[in-house]
C-alpha positions in Angstrom: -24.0 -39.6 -105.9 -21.3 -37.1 -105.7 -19.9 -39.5 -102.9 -19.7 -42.1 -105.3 -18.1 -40.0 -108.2 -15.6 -38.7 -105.7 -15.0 -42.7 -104.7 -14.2 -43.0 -108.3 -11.5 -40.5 -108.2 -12.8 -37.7 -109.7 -11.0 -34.5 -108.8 -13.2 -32.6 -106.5 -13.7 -29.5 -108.9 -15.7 -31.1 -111.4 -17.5 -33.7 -109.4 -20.4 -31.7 -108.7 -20.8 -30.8 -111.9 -20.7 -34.7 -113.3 -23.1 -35.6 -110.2 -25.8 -33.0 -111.3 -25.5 -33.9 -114.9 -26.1 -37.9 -114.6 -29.0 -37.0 -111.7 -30.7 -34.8 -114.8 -30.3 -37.4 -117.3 -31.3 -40.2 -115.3 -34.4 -38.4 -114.6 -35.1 -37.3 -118.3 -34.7 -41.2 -119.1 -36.9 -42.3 -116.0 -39.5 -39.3 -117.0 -39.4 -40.5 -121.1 -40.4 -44.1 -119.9 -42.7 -43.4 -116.5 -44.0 -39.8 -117.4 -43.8 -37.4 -115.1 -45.2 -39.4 -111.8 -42.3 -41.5 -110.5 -40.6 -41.9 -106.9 -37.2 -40.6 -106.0 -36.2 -44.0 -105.2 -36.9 -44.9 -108.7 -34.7 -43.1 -110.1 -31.9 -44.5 -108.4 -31.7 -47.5 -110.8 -31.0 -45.2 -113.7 -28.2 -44.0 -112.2 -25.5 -46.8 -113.0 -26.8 -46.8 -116.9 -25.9 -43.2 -117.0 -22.5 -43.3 -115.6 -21.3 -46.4 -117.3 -22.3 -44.0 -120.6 -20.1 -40.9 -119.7 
């Protein structure tokens, strides 16, 4: 993820702080509609919802 944000062109400074927030609300949307038993793999879908919202 923090490839991808970098990608983006994202200064390297805050990148890792954009790439840990969108993982933690990915999983707090994934968590709200699976509960708390879900593969990592799912939460990869979330992902591009969550940064097309910041």
């Amino acid at each position: 993820m923090l490839g991808g944000i970098l990608a983006r062109g994202m200064d390297a400074l805050p990148a890792p702080f954009w790439a840990f927030y969108v993982h933690a609300e990915a999983g707090k949307a994934l968590r709200r509609r699976a509960g708390i038993s879900f593969l990592a793999r799912e939460l990869r879908a979330g992902v591009p919802l969550r940064m097309k919202k910041i």
